[in-house]
CHARMM-style PDB file with segment names, atoms N, HN, CA, C and O in Angstrom:
ATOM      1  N   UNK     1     -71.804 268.829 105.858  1.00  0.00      PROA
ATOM      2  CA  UNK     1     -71.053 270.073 105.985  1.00  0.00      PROA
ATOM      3  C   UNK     1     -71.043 270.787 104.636  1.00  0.00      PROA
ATOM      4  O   UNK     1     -70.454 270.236 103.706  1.00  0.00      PROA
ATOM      5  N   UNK     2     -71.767 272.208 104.404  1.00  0.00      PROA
ATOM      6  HN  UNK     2     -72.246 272.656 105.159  1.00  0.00      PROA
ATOM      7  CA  UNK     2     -71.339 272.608 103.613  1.00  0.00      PROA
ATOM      8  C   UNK     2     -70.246 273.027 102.992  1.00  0.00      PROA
ATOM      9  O   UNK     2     -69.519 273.358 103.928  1.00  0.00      PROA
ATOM     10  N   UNK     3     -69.669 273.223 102.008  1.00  0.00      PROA
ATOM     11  HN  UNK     3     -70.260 272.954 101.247  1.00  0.00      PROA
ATOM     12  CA  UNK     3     -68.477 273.941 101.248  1.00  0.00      PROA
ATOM     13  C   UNK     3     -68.251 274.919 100.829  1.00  0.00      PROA
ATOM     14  O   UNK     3     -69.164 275.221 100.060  1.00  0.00      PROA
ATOM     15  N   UNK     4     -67.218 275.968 100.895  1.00  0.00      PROA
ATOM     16  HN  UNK     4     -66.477 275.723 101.520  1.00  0.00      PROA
ATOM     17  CA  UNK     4     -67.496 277.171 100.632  1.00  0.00      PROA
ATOM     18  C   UNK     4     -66.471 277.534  99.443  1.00  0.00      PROA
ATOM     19  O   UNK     4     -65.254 277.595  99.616  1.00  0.00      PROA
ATOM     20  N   UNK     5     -66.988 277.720  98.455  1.00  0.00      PROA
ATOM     21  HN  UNK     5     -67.977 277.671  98.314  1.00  0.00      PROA
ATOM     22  CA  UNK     5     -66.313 278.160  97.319  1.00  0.00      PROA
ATOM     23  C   UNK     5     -65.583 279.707  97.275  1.00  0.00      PROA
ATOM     24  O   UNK     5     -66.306 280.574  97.765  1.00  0.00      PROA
ATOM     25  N   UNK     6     -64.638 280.051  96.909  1.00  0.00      PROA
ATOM     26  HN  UNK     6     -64.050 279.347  96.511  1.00  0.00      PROA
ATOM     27  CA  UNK     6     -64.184 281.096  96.553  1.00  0.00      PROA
ATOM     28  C   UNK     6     -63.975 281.727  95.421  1.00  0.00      PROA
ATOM     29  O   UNK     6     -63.638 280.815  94.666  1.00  0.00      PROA
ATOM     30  N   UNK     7     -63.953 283.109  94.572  1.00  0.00      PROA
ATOM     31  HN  UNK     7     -64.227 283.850  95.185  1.00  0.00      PROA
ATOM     32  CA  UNK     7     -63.395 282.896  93.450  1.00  0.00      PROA
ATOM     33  C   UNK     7     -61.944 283.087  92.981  1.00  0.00      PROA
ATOM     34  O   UNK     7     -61.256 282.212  93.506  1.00  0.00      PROA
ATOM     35  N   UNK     8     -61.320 283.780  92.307  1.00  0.00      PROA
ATOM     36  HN  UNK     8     -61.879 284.492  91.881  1.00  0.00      PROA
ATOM     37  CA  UNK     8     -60.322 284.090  91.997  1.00  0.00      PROA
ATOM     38  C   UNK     8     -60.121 285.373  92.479  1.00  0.00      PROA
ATOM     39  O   UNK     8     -58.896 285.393  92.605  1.00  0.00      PROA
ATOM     40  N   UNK     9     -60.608 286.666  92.898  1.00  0.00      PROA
ATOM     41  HN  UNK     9     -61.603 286.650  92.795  1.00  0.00      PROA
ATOM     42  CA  UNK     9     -60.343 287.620  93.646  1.00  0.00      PROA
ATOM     43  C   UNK     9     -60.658 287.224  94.999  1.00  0.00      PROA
ATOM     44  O   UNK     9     -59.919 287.651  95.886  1.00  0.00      PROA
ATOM     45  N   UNK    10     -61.277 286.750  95.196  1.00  0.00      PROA
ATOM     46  HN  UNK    10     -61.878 286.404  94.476  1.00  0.00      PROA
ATOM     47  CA  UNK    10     -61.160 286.644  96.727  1.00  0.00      PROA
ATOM     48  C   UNK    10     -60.098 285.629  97.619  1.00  0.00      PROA
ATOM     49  O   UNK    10     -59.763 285.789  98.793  1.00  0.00      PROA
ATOM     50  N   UNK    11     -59.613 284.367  96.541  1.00  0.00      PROA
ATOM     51  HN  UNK    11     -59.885 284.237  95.587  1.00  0.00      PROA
ATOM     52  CA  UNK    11     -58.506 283.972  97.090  1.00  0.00      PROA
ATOM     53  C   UNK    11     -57.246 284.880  97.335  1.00  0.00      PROA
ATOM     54  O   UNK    11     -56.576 284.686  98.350  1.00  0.00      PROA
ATOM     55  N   UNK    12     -56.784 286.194  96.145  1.00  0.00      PROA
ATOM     56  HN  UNK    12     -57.328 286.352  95.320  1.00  0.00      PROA
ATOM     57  CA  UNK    12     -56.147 286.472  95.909  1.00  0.00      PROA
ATOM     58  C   UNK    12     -55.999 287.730  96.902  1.00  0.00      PROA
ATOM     59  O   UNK    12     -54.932 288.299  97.137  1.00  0.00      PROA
ATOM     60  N   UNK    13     -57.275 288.073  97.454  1.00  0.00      PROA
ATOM     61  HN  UNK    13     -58.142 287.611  97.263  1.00  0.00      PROA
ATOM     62  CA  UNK    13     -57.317 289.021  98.249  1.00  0.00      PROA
ATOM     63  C   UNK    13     -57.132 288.450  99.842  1.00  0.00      PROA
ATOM     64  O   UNK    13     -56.714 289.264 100.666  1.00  0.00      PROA
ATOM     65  N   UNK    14     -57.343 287.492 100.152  1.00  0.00      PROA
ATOM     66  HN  UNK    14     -57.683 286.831  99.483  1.00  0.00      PROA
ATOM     67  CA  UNK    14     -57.334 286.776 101.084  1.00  0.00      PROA
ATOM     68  C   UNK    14     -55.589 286.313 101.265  1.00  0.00      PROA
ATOM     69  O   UNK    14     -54.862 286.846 102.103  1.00  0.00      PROA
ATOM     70  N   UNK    15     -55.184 285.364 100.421  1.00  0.00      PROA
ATOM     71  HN  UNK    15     -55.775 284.931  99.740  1.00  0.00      PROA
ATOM     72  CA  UNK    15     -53.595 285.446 100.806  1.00  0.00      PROA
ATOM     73  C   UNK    15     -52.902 286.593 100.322  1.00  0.00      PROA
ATOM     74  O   UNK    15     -51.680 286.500 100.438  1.00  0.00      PROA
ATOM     75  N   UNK    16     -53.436 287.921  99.680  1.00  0.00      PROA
ATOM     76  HN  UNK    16     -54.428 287.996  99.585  1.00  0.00      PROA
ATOM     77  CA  UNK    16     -52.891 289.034  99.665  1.00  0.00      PROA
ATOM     78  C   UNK    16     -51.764 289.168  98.680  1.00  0.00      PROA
ATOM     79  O   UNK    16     -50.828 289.940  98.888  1.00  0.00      PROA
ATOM     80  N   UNK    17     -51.869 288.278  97.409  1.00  0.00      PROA
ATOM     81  HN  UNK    17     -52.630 287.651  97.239  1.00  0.00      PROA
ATOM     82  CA  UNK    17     -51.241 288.569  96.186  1.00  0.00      PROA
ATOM     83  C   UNK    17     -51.935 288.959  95.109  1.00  0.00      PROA
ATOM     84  O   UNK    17     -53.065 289.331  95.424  1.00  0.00      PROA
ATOM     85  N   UNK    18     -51.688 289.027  93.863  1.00  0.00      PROA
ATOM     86  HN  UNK    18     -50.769 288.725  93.606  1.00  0.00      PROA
ATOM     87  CA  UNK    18     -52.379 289.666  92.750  1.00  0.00      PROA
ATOM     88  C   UNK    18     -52.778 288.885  91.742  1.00  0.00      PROA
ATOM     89  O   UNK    18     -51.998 287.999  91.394  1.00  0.00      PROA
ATOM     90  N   UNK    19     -53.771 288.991  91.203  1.00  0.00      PROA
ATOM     91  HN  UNK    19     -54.404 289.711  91.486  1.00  0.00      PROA
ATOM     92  CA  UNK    19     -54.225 287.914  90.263  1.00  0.00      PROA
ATOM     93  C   UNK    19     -53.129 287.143  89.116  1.00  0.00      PROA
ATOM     94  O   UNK    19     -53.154 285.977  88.723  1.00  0.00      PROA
ATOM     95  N   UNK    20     -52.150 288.286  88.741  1.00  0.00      PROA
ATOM     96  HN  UNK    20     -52.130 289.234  89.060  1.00  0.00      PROA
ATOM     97  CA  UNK    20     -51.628 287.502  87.818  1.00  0.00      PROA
ATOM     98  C   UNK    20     -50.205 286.227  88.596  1.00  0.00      PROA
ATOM     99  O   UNK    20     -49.542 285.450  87.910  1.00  0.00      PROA
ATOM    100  N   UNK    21     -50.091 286.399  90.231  1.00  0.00      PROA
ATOM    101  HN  UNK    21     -50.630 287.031  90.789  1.00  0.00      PROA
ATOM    102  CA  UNK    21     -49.190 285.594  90.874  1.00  0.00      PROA
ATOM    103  C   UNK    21     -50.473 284.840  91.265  1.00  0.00      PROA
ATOM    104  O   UNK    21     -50.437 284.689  90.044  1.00  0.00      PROA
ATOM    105  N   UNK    22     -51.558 284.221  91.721  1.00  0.00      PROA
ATOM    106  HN  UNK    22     -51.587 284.344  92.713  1.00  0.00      PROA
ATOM    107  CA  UNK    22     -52.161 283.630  91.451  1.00  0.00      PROA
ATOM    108  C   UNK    22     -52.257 282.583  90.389  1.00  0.00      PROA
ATOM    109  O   UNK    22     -52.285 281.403  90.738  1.00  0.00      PROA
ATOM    110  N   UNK    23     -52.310 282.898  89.151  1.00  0.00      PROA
ATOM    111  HN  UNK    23     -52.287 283.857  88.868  1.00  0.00      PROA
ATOM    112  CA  UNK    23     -52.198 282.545  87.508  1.00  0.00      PROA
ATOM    113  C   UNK    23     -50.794 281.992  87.532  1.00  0.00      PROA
ATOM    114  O   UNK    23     -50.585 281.199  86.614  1.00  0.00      PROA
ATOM    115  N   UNK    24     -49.840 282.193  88.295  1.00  0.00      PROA
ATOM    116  HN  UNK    24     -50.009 282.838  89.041  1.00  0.00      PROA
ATOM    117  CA  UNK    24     -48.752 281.716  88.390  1.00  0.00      PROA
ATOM    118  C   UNK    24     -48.493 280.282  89.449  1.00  0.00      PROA
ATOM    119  O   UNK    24     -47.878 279.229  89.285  1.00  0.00      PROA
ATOM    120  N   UNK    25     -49.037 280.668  90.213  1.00  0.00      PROA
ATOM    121  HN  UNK    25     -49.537 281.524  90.346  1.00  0.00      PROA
ATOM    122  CA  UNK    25     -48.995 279.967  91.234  1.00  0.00      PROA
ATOM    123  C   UNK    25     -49.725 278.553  90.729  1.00  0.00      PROA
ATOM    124  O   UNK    25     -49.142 277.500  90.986  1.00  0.00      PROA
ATOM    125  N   UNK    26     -51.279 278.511  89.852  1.00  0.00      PROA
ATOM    126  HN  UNK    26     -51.753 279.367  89.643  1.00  0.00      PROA
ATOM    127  CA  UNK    26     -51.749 277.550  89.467  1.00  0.00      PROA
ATOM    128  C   UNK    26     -51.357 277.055  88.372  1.00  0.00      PROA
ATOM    129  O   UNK    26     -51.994 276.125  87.879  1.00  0.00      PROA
ATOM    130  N   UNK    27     -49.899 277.711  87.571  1.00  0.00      PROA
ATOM    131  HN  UNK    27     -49.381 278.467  87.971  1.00  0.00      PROA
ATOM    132  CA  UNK    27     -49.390 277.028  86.414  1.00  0.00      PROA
ATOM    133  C   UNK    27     -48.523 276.250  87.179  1.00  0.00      PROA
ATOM    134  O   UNK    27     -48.387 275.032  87.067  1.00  0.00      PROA
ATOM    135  N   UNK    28     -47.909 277.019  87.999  1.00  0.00      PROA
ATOM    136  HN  UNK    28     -48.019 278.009  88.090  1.00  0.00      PROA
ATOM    137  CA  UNK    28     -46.757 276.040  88.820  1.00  0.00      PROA
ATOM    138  C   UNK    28     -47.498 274.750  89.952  1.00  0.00      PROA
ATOM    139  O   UNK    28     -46.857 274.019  90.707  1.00  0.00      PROA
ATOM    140  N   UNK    29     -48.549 274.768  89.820  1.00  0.00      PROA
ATOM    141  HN  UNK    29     -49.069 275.361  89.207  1.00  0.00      PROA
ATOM    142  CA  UNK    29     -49.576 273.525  90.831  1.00  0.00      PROA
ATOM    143  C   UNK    29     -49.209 273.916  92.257  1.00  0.00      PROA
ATOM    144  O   UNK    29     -49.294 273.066  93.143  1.00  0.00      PROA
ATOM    145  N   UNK    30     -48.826 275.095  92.513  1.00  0.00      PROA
ATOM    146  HN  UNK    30     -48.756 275.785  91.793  1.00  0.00      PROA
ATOM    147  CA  UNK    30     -48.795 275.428  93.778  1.00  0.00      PROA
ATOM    148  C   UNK    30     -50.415 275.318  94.335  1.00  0.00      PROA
ATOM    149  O   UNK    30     -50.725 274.507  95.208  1.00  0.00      PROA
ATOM    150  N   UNK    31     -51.186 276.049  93.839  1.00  0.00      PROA
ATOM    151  HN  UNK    31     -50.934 276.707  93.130  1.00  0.00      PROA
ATOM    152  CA  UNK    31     -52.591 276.109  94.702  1.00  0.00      PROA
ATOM    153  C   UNK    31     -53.411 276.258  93.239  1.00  0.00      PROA
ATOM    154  O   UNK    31     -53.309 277.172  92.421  1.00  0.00      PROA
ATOM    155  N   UNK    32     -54.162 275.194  93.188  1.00  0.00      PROA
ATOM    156  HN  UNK    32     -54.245 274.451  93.852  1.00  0.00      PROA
ATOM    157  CA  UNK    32     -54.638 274.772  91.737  1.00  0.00      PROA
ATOM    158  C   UNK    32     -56.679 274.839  92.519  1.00  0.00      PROA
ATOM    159  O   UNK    32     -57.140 274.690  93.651  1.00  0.00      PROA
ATOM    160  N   UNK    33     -57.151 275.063  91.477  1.00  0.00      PROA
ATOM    161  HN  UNK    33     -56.777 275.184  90.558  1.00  0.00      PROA
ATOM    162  CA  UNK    33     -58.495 275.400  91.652  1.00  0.00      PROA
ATOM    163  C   UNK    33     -59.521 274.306  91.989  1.00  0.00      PROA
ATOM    164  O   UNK    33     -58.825 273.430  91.477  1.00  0.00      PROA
ATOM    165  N   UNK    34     -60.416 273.737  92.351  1.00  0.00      PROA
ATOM    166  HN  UNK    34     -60.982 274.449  92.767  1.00  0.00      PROA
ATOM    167  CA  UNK    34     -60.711 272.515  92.686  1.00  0.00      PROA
ATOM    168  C   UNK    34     -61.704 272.318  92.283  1.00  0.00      PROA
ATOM    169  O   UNK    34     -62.237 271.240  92.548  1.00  0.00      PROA
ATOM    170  N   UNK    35     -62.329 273.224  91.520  1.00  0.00      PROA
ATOM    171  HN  UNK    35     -61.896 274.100  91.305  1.00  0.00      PROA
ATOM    172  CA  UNK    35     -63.847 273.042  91.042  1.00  0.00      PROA
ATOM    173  C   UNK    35     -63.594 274.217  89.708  1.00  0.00      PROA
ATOM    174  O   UNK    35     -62.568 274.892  89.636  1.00  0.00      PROA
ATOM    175  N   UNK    36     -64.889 274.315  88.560  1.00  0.00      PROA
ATOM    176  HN  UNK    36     -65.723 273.766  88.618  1.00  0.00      PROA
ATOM    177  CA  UNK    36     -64.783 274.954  87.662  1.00  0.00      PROA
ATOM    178  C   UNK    36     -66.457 275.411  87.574  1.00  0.00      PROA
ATOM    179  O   UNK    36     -67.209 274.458  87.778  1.00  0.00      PROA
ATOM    180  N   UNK    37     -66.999 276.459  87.355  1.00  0.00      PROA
ATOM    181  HN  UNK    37     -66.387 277.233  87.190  1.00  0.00      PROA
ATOM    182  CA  UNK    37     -68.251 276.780  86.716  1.00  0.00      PROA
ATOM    183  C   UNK    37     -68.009 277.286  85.179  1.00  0.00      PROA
ATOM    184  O   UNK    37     -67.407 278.316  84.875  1.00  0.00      PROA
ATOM    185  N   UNK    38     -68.509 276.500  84.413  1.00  0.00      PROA
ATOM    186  HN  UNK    38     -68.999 275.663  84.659  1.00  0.00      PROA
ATOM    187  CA  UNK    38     -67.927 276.999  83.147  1.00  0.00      PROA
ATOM    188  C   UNK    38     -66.824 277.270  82.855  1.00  0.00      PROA
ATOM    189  O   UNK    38     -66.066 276.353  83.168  1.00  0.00      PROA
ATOM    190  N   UNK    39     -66.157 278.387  82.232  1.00  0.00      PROA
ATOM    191  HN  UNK    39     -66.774 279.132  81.977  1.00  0.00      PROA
ATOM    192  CA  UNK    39     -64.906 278.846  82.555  1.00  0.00      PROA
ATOM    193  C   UNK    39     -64.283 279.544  83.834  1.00  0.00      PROA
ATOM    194  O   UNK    39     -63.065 279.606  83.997  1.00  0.00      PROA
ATOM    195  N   UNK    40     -65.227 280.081  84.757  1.00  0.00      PROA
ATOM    196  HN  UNK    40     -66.217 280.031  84.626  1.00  0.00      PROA
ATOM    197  CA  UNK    40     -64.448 280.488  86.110  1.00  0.00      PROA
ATOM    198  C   UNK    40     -64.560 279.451  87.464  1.00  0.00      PROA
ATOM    199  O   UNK    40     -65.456 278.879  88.085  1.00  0.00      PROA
ATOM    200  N   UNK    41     -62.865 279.596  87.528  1.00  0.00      PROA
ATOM    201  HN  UNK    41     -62.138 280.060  87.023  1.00  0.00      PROA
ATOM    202  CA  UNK    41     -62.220 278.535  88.421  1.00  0.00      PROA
ATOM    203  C   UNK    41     -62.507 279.353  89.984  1.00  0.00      PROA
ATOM    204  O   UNK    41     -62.410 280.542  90.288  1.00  0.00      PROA
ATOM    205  N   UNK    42     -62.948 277.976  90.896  1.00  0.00      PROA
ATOM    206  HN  UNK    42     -63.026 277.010  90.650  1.00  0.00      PROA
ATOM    207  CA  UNK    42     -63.385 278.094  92.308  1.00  0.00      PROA
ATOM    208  C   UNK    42     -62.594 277.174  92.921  1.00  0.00      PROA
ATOM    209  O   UNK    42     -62.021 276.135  92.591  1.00  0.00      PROA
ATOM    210  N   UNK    43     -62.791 278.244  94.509  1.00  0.00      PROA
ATOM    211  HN  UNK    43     -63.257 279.088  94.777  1.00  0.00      PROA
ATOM    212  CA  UNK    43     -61.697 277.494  95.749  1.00  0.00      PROA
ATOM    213  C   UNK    43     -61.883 277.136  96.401  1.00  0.00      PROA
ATOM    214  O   UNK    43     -62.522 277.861  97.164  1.00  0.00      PROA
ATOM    215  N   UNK    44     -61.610 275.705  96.916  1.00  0.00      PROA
ATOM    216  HN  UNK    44     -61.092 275.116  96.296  1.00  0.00      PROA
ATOM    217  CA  UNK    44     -62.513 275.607  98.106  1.00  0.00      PROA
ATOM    218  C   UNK    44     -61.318 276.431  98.978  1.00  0.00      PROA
ATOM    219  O   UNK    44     -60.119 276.638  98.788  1.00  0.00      PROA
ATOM    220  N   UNK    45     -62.523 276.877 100.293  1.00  0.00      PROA
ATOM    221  HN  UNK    45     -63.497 276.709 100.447  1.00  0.00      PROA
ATOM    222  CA  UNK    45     -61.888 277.320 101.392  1.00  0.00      PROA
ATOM    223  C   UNK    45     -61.114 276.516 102.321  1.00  0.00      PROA
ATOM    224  O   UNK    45     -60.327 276.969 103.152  1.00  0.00      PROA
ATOM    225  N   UNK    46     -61.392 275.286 102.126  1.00  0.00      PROA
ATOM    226  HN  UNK    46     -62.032 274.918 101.451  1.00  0.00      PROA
ATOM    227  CA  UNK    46     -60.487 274.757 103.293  1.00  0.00      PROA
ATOM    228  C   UNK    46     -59.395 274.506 102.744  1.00  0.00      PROA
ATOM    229  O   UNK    46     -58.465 274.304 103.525  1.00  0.00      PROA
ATOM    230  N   UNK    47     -59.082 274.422 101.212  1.00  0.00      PROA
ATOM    231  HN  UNK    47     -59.837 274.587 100.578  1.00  0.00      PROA
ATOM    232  CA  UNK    47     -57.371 274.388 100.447  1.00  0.00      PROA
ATOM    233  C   UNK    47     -56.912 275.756 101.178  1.00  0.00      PROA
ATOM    234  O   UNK    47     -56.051 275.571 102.038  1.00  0.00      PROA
ATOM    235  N   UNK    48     -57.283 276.949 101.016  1.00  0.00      PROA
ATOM    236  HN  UNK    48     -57.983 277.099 100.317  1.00  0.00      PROA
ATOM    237  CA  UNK    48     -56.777 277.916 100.892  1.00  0.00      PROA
ATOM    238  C   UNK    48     -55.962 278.255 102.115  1.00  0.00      PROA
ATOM    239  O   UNK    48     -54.880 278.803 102.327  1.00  0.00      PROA
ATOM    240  N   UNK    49     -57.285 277.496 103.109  1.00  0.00      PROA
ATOM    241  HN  UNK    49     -58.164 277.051 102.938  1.00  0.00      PROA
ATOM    242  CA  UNK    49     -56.742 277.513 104.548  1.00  0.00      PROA
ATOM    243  C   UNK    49     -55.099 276.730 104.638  1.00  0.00      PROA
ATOM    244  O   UNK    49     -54.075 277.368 104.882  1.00  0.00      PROA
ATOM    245  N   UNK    50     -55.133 275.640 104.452  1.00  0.00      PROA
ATOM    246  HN  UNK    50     -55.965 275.122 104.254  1.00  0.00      PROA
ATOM    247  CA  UNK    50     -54.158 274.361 104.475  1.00  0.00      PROA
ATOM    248  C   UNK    50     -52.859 274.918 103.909  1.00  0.00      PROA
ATOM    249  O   UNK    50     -51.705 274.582 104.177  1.00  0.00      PROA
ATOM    250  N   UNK    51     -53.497 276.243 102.705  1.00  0.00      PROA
ATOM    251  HN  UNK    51     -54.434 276.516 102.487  1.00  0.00      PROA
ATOM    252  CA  UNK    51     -52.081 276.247 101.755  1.00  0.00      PROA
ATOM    253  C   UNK    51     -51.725 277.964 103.341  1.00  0.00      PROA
ATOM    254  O   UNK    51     -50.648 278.237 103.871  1.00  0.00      PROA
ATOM    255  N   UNK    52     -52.211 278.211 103.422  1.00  0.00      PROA
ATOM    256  HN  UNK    52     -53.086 277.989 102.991  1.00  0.00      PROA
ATOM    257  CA  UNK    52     -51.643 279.301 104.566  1.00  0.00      PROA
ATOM    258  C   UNK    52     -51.056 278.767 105.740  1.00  0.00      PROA
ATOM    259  O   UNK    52     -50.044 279.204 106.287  1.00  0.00      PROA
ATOM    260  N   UNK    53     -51.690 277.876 106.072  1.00  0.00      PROA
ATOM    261  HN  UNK    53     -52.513 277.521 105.628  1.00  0.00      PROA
ATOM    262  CA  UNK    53     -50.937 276.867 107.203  1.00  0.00      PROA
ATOM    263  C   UNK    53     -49.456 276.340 106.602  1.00  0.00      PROA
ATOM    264  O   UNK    53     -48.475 276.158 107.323  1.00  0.00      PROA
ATOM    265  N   UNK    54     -49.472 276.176 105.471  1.00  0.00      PROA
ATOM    266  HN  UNK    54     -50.269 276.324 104.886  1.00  0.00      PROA
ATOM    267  CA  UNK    54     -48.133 275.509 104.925  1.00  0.00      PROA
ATOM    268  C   UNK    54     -47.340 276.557 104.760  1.00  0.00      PROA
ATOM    269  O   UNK    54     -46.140 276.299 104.862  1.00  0.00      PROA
ATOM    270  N   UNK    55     -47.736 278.087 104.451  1.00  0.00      PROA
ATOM    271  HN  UNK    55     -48.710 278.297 104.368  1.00  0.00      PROA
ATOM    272  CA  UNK    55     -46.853 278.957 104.554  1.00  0.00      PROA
ATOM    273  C   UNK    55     -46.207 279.554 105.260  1.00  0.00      PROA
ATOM    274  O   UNK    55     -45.302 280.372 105.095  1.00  0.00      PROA
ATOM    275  N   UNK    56     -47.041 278.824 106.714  1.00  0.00      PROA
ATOM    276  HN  UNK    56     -47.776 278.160 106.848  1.00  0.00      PROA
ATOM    277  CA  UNK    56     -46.685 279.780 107.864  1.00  0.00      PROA
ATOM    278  C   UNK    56     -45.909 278.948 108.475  1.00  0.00      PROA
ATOM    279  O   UNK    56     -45.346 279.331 109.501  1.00  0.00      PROA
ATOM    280  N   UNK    57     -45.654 277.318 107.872  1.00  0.00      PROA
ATOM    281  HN  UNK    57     -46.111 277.007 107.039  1.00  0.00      PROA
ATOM    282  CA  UNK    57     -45.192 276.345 108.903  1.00  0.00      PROA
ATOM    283  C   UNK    57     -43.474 276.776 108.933  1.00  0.00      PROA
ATOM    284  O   UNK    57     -42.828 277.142 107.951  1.00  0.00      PROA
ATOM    285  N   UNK    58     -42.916 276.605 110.460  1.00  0.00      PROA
ATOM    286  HN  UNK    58     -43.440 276.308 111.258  1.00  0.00      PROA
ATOM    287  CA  UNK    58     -41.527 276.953 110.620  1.00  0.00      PROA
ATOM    288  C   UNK    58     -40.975 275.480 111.312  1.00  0.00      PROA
ATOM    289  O   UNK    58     -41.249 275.113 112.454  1.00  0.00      PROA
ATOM    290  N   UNK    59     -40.208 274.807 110.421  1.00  0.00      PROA
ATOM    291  HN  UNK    59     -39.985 275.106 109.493  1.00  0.00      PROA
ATOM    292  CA  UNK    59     -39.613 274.010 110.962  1.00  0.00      PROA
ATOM    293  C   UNK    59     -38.203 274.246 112.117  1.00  0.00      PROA
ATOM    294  O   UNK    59     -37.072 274.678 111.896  1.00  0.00      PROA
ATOM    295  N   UNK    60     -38.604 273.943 112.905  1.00  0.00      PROA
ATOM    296  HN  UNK    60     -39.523 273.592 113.084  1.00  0.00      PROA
ATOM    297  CA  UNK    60     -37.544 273.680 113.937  1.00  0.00      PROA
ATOM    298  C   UNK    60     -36.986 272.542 114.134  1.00  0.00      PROA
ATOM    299  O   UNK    60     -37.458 271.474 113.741  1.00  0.00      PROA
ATOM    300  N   UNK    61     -35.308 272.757 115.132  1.00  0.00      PROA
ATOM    301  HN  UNK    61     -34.925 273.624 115.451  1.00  0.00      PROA
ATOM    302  CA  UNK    61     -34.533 271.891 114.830  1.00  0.00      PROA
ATOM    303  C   UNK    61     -34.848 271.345 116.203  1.00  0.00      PROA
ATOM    304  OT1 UNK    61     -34.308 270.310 116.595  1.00  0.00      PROA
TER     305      UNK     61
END
């Protein structure tokens, strides 16, 4: 199975925040990058997926 990398605008455009809450988000280890090319950090797609699933999850009683 291939893997599909993302970069840093396109995660950011995808869950629909801004690069510098992004930059936040991976200081706080909320959604941390999983791969590196040199200095620019890549996503895999199936985190990105998992972390939207976790945002959307509604616990019921």
């Amino acid at each position: 199975m291939k893997q599909q990398f993302l970069s840093r605008q396109e995660v950011a455009k995808m869950l629909g925040i801004s690069l510098v809450t992004l930059h936040n988000h991976n200081k706080k280890g909320i959604l941390k990058p999983s791969h590196k090319i040199g200095r620019k950090p890549l996503y895999l797609y199936e985190d990105i997926m998992a972390q939207i699933q976790l945002s959307n999850y509604k616990k019921t009683a």
